[in-house]
DRENMAR-643691 format. One record per residue (C-alpha): residue in three letters; x, y, z. Coordinates in pm, whole numbers, padded with zeros to 5 digits, always signed. Each point is the difference from the previous one (the first is absolute). Layout:
% DRENMAR-643691
ALAXYZ
...
% end
This chain:
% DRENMAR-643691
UNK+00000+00000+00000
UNK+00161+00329-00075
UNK+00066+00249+00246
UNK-00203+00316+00008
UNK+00270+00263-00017
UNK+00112+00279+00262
UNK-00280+00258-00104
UNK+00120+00236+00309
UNK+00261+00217-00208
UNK-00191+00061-00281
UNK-00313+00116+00195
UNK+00054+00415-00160
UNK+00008-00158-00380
UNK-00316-00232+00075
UNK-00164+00327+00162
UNK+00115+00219-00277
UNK-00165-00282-00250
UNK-00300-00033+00172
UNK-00038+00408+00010
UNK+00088+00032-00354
UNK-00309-00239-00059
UNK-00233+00144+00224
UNK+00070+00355-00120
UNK-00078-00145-00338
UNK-00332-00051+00120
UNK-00016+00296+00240
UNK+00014+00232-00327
UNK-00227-00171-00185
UNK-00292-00037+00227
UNK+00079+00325+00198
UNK-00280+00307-00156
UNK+00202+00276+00081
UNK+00286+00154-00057
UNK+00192-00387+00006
UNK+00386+00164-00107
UNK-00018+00169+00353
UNK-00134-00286+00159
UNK+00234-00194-00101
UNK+00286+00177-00022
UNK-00059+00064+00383
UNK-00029-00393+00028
UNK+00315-00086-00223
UNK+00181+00267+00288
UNK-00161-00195+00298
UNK+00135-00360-00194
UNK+00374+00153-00006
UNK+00000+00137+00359
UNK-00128-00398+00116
UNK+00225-00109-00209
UNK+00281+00194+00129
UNK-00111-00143+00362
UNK+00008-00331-00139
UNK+00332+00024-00115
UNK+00131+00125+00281
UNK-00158-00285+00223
UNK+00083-00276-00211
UNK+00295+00072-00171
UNK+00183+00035+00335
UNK+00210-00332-00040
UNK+00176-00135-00265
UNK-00198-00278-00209
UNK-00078-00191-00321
UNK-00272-00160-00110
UNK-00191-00093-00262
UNK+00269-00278-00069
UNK+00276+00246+00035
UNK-00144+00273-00263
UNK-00083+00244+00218
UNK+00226+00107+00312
UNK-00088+00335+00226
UNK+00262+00166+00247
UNK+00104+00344+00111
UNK+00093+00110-00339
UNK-00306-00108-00222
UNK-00214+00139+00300
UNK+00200+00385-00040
UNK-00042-00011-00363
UNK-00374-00107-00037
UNK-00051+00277+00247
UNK+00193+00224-00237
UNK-00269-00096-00295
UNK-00302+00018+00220
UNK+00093+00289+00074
UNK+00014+00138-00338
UNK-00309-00195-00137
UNK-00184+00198+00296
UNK+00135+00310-00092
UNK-00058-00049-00385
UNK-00356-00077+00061
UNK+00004+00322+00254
UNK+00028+00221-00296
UNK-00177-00205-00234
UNK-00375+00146+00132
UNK+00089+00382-00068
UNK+00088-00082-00326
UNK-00250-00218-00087
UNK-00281+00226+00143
UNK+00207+00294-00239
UNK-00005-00187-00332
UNK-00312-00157+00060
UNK+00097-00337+00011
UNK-00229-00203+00205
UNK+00170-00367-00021
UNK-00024-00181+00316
UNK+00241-00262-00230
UNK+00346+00242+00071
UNK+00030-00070+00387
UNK-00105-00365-00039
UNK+00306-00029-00311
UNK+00249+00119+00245
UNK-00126-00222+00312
UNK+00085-00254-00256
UNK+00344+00135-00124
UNK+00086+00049+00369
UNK-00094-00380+00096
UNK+00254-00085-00315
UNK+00293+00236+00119
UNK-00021-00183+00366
UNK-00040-00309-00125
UNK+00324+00045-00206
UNK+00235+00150+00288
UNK-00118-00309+00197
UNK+00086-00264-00332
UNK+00232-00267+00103
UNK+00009-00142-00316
UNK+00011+00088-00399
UNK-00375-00134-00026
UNK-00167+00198+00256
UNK+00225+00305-00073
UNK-00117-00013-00368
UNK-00379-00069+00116
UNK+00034+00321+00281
UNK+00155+00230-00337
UNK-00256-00102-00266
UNK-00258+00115+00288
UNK+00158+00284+00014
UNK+00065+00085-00335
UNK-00332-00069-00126
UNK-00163+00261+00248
UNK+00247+00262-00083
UNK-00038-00051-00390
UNK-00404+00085+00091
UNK+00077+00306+00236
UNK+00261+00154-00309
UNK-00281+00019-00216
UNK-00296+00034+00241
UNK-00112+00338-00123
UNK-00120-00116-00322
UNK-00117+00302-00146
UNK+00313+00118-00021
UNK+00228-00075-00254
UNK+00316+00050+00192
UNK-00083-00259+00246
UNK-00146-00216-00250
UNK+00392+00030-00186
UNK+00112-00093+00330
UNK-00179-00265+00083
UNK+00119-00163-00359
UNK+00402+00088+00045
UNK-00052-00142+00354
UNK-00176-00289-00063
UNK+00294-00139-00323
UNK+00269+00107+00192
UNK-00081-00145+00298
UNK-00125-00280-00190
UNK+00383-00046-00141
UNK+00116+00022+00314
UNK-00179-00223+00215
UNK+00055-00306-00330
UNK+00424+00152+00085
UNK-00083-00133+00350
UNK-00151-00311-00062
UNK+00224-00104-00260
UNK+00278+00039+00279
UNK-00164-00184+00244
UNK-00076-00287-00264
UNK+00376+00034-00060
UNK+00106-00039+00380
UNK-00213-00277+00030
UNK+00122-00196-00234
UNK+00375+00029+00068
UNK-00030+00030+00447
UNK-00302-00216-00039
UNK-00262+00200+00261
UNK-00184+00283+00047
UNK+00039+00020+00361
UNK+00197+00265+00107
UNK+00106-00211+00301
UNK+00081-00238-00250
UNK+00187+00202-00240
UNK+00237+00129+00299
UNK+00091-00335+00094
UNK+00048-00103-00416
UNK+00273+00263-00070
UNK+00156+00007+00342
UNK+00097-00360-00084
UNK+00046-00003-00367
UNK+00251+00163-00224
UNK-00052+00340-00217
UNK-00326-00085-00189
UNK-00019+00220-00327
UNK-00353-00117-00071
UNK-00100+00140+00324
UNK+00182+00312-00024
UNK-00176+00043-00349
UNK-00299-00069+00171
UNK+00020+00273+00335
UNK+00108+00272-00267
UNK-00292-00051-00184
UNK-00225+00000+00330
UNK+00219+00316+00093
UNK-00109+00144-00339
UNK-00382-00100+00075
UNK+00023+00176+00346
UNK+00177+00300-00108
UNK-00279+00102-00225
UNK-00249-00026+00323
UNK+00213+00270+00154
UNK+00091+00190-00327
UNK+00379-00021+00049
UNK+00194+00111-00338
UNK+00001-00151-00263
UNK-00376-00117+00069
UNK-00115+00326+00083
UNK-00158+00068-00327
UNK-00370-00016+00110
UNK+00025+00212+00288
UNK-00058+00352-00137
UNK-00261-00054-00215
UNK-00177-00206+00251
UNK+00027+00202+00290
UNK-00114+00310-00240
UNK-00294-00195-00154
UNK-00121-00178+00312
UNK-00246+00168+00251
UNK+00225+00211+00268
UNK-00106-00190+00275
UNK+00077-00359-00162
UNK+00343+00153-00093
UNK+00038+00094+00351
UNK-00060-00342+00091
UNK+00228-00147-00298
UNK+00307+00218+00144
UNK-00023-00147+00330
UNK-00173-00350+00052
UNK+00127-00235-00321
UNK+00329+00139+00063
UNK+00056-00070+00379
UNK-00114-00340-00068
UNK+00194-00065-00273
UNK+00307+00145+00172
UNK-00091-00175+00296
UNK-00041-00359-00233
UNK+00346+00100-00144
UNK+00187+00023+00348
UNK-00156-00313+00085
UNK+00120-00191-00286
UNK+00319+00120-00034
UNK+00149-00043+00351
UNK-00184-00311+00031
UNK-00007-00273-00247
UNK+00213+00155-00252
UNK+00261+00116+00265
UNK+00287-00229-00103
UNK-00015+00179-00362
UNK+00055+00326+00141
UNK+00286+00076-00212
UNK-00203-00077-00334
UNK-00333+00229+00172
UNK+00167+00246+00096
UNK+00196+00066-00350
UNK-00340+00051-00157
UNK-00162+00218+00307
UNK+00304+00261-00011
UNK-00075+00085-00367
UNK-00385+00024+00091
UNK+00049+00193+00276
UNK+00261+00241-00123
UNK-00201+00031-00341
UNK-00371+00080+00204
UNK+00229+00264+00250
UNK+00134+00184-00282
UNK-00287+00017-00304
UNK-00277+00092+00279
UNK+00223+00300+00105
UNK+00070+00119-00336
UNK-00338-00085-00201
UNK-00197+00175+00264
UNK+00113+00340-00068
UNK-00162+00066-00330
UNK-00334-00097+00080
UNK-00292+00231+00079
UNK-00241-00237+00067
UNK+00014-00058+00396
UNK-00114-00373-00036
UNK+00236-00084-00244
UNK+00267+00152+00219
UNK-00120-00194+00252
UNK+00070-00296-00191
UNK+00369+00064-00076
UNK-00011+00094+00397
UNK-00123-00372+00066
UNK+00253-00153-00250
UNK+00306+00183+00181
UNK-00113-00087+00332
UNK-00021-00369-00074
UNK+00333+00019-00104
UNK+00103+00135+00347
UNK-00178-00263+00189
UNK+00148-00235-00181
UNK+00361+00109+00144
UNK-00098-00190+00260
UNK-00108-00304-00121
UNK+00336+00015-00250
UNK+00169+00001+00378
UNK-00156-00320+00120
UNK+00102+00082+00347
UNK-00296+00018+00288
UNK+00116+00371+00035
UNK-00090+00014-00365
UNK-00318-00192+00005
UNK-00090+00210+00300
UNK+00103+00339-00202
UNK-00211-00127-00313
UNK-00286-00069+00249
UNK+00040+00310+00156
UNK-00011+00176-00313
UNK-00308-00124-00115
UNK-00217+00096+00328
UNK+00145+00361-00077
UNK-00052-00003-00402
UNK-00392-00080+00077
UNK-00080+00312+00211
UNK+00229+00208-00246
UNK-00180-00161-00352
UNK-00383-00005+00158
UNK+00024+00337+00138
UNK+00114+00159-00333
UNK-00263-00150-00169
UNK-00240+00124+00209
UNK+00082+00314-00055
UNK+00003-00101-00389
UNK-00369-00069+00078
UNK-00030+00386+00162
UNK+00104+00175-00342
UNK-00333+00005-00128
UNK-00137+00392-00193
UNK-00371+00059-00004
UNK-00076-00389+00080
UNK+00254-00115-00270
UNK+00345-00219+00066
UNK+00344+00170-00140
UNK+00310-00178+00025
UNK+00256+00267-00167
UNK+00273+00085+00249
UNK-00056+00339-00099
UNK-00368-00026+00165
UNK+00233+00021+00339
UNK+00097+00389-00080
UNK-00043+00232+00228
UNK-00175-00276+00250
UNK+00107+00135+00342
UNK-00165+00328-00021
UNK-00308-00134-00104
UNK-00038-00355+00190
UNK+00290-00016+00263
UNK-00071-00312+00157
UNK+00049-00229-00276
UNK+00272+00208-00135
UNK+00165-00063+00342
UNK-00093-00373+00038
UNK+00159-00008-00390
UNK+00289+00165+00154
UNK+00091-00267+00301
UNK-00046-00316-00246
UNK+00206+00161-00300
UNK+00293+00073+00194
UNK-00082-00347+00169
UNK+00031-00174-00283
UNK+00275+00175-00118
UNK+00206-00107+00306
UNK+00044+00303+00154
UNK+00093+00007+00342
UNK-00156-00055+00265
UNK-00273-00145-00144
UNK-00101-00404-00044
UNK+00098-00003-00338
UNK+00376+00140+00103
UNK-00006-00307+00234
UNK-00140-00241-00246
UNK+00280+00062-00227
UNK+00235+00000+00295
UNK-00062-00332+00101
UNK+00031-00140-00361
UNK+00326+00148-00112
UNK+00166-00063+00368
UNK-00107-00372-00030
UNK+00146+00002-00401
UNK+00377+00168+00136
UNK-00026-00275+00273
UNK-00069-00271-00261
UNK+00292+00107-00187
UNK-00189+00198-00287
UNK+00154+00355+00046
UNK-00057+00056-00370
UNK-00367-00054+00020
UNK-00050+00246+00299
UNK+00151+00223-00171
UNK-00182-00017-00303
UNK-00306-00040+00188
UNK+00080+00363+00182
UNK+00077+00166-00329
UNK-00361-00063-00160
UNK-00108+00061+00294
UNK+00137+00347-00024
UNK-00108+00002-00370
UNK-00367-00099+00102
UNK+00025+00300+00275
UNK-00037+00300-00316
UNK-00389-00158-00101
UNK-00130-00021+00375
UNK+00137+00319+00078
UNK-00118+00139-00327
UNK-00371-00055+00131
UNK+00041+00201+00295
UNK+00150+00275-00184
UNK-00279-00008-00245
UNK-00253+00009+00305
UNK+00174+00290+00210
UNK+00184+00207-00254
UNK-00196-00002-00338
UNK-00277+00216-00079
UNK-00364-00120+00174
UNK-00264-00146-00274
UNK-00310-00091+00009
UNK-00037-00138+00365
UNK-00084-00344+00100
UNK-00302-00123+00107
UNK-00035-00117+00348
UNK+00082-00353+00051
UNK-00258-00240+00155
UNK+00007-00129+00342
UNK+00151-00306-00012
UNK+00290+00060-00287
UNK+00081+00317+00237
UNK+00036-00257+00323
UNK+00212-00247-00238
UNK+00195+00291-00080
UNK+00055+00120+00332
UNK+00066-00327+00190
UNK+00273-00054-00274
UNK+00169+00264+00045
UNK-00033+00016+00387
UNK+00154-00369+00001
UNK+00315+00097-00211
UNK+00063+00245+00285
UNK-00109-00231+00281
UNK+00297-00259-00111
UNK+00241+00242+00116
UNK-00098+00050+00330
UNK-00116-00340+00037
UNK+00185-00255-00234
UNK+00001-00269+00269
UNK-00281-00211-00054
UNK+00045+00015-00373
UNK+00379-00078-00002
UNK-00113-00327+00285
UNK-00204-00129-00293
UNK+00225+00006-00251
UNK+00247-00137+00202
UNK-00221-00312+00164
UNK-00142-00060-00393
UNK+00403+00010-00122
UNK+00105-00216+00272
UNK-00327-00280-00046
UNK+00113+00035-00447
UNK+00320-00099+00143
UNK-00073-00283+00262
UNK-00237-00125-00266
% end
C-alpha cells in the first residue's frame, strides 16, 4: 500500500490552490463589483499563506518522494514573492477601476502564477521544478497581454509568450540531457552522481542549457530581449509584479541549484555566470540612458540589477548567498514603490509614462516627488540608503571570493547607472513645472509611501532583515 505523503510542508501551495479555485468561483457568482471582491480575497489568500509558510516551513524537509524540500531559505524567498504578488494585486484595483477594466480573472491569474513561483523555489527535482515554471509561465504569458484592447499589451503578450516558449523547450531539453548522462532528476540524486563520477560533458551541456532557460526568467543579458517591450506593453501593475515576483523566484531557483546539486561543476557554472552577470551590469547601465519612456527604463533598471544580484550567487559563498538574498528583499521595496508611483502619473484621468511627465513634479505634487527621490537614489546605491548596502554586501562577498575584477566592474556601472536615476530627480526639482499630476488614489499612494518609508527603515533597523538572510544562507548551505 503506498504511503500517503508528508502533506504538512506544502500546506501554503494546497491553500493557495484551493483559493485560486474558489476565487474562480467567487468572481463568477459574486453580483457586484467581483474584481474588488476578489482582489481583497486573493490579498487575504497571500497573508494565510504567508502564515502558513512561516509555520510549516520552520524545519527542513522533503517530501513528495524527495521533489519538494522546505527550510529557512525557501521559507525567506516565498515570503519575498508573496510579498510582491500582494503588493501587485494592491495596485491592481486603482488601475483597474481607472481603465475600466472589470475582470475579476487578473487577481485569480496571479494567485495562480504565485502558487507556480513557490512551488518552484521549493522543487527538489528537474520534474517538479519544470511543472512549478510552466505554472508560472503560463499565468504570466495571460497577465502580459491581459488588457486586450490594447494593442501594446496584446504585442506583449505574443513576444512573451514565443520567447518564453523558446526558453522553457532550452530548459527542458537540458534537463532531458542531464538525465540521460547522471541518470536522475533528483537533485539529491544529481549531487551524489557528480560528486562521485568524473567531469561529465553531457551534463555540463545539459546545466548550461538549464542556465540558459533560467536566465531568460530573470532577463539576464543576452536573454533580455523581451523585457522592454513587455514591461512597456503590459498593464503597469502586472509589470510591477513581473519586476519583482518571477525574478526572486527564479533567482532564488538559481541559488538553489547551483550550490546544490551542480556544486562540484562550479568551475564550468561559474565561467558562464561571470559573462551573464558582467554583460546584464553593464548594458542595463548604459541602455537606460536614452530612453524616455519610464517603464522601459525600468526595464533596463531590472536587467542591471539582476546582474548585481547575481555577484553573489557567482561567489557561491554563504556571505554571498546571504548578500544575493539580501539584495532581493531590498530590490522589491525599491522596484514596487517606483511603480507605484508609475501608476500616480496619470493627466486628466489618463496614464503617461514619458520621463519628461516628471518635470517640474516637486512644486506641484511634493510627496511623490519626494518618495521618487528616496527610492532613486536607493536604487542607485547611494549612501546610506538599502540599496548602498545591497550592493555592499554583494561586491564585499565577490573581493572575498577572489573576484576583484567583477566588483569592480560591478561599481563602475553602478556609477554609470547613477546619471539616469539622478536624471529623474533633476527633471522633477529643476525643470520647468507642466501640466500637474493628478492625485494618486489611496492605495497606490500607501504602496508608495510604505516603500519608500521601508528603504529608510533598513538603515536604522537592518537587523531583522540581515538575521534572515543570514539563517536562509546558512539552511542553502547545510542543505
Amino acid at each position: 500500500m503506498t504511503q500517503m505523503p508528508n502533506l504538512v510542508p506544502a500546506y501554503a501551495e494546497i491553500f493557495l490552490a484551493l483559493s485560486g479555485l474558489l476565487l474562480l468561483m467567487v468572481g463568477v457568482f459574486r453580483k457586484t463589483d467581483p474584481v474588488r471582491g476578489v482582489a481583497r480575497l486573493a490579498i487575504l489568500a497571500f497573508s494565510v499563506a504567508g502564515v502558513l509558510v512561516l509555520t510549516t516551513n520552520a524545519v527542513a524537509v522533503t517530501t513528495f518522494s524527495g521533489m519538494f524540500a522546505v527550510n529557512a531559505f525557501t521559507s525567506f524567498a516565498k515570503l519575498l514573492v508573496l510579498l510582491g504578488g500582494g503588493f501587485a494585486v494592491f495596485l491592481m484595483l486603482p488601475w483597474a477601476k481607472n481603465e475600466g477594466i472589470a475582470r475579476f480573472e487578473l487577481p485569480v491569474v496571479m494567485v495562480f502564477a504565485v502558487l507556480g513561483m513557490m512551488m518552484m523555489i521549493s522543487a527538489n527535482d528537474l520534474i517538479s521544478l519544470y511543472v512549478g515554471l510552466e505554472l508560472q509561465s503560463l499565468s504570466l504569458y495571460v497577465l502580459a497581454a491581459f488588457h486586450r484592447g490594447n494593442l501594446r499589451a496584446t504585442e506583449a503578450g505574443v513576444k512573451y509568450f514565443i520567447l518564453g516558449a523558446l526558453a522553457s523547450g532550452l530548459l527542458l531539453y537540458g534537463s532531458s540531457l542531464i538525465y540521460g548522462f547522471a541518470g536522475t532528476t533528483s537533485f539529491v540524486g544529481l549531487a551524489s552522481a557528480l560528486s562521485s563520477a568524473q567531469e561529465n560533458v553531457g551534463v555540463i551541456v545539459g546545466m548550461v542549457f538549464v542556465i540558459s532557460g533560467l536566465a531568460f526568467k530573470i532577463s539576464a543579458v543576452p536573454f533580455h530581449m523581451w523585457t522592454p517591450d513587455v514591461y512597456e506593453g503590459s498593464p503597469t501593475p502586472v509589470t510591477a509584479f513581473f519586476s519583482v515576483a518571477p525574478k526572486i523566484a527564479a533567482l532564488c531557483l538559481f541559488l538553489r541549484i547551483l550550490v546544490g546539486p551542480f556544486d562540484d561543476l562550479m568551475f564550468q557554472w561559474r565561467q558562464v555566470l561571470i559573462v551573464i552577470c558582467v554583460a546584464s551590469m553593464l548594458w542595463g547601465a548604459v541602455a537606460a540612458i536614452a530612453q524616455s519612456n519610464i517603464k522601459r527604463l525600468m526595464a533596463y533598471s531590472s536587467i542591471g540589477h539582476v546582474g548585481y544580484a547575481l555577484i553573489g550567487l557567482v561567489a557561491a559563498t554563504p556571505e554571498g548567498a546571504r548578500g544575493m538574498i539580501y539584495y532581493m528583499l531590498i530590490y522589491l521595496f525599491m522596484n514596487v514603490g517606483t511603480f507605484a508611483v508609475i501608476l500616480s502619473m496619470r493627466v486628466k484621468d489618463r496614464y503617461v509614462e514619458g520621463v519628461n511627465d516628471l518635470s517640474g513634479l516637486s512644486k506641484t505634487n511634493p510627496a511623490i516627488a519626494l518618495a521618487l527621490t528616496v527610492l532613486m537614489f536607493s536604487m542607485a546605491g547611494i549612501p546610506p540608503l538599502a540599496g548602498f548596502f545591497g550592493k555592499y554586501f554583494v561586491f564585499v562577498a565577490a573581493i572575498n571570493a577572489g573576484l576583484i575584477p567583477l566588483a569592480v566592474i560591478g561599481v563602475l556601472s553602478s556609477v554609470i547607472g547613477a546619471y539616469y536615476y539622478l536624471r529623474l530627480i533633476k527633471i522633477m526639482y529643476f525643470d520647468e513645472a507642466g501640466e500637474g499630476l493628478d492625485k494618486p488614489d489611496l492605495s497606490t499612494g500607501v504602496v508608495m509611501g510604505v516603500c519608500a518609508l521601508a528603504v529608510v527603515v533598513f538603515i536604522l533597523v537592518p537587523e531583522p532583515m540581515l538575521a534572515g538572510a543570514d539563517a536562509a544562507a546558512a539552511a542553502l548551505f547545510q542543505g
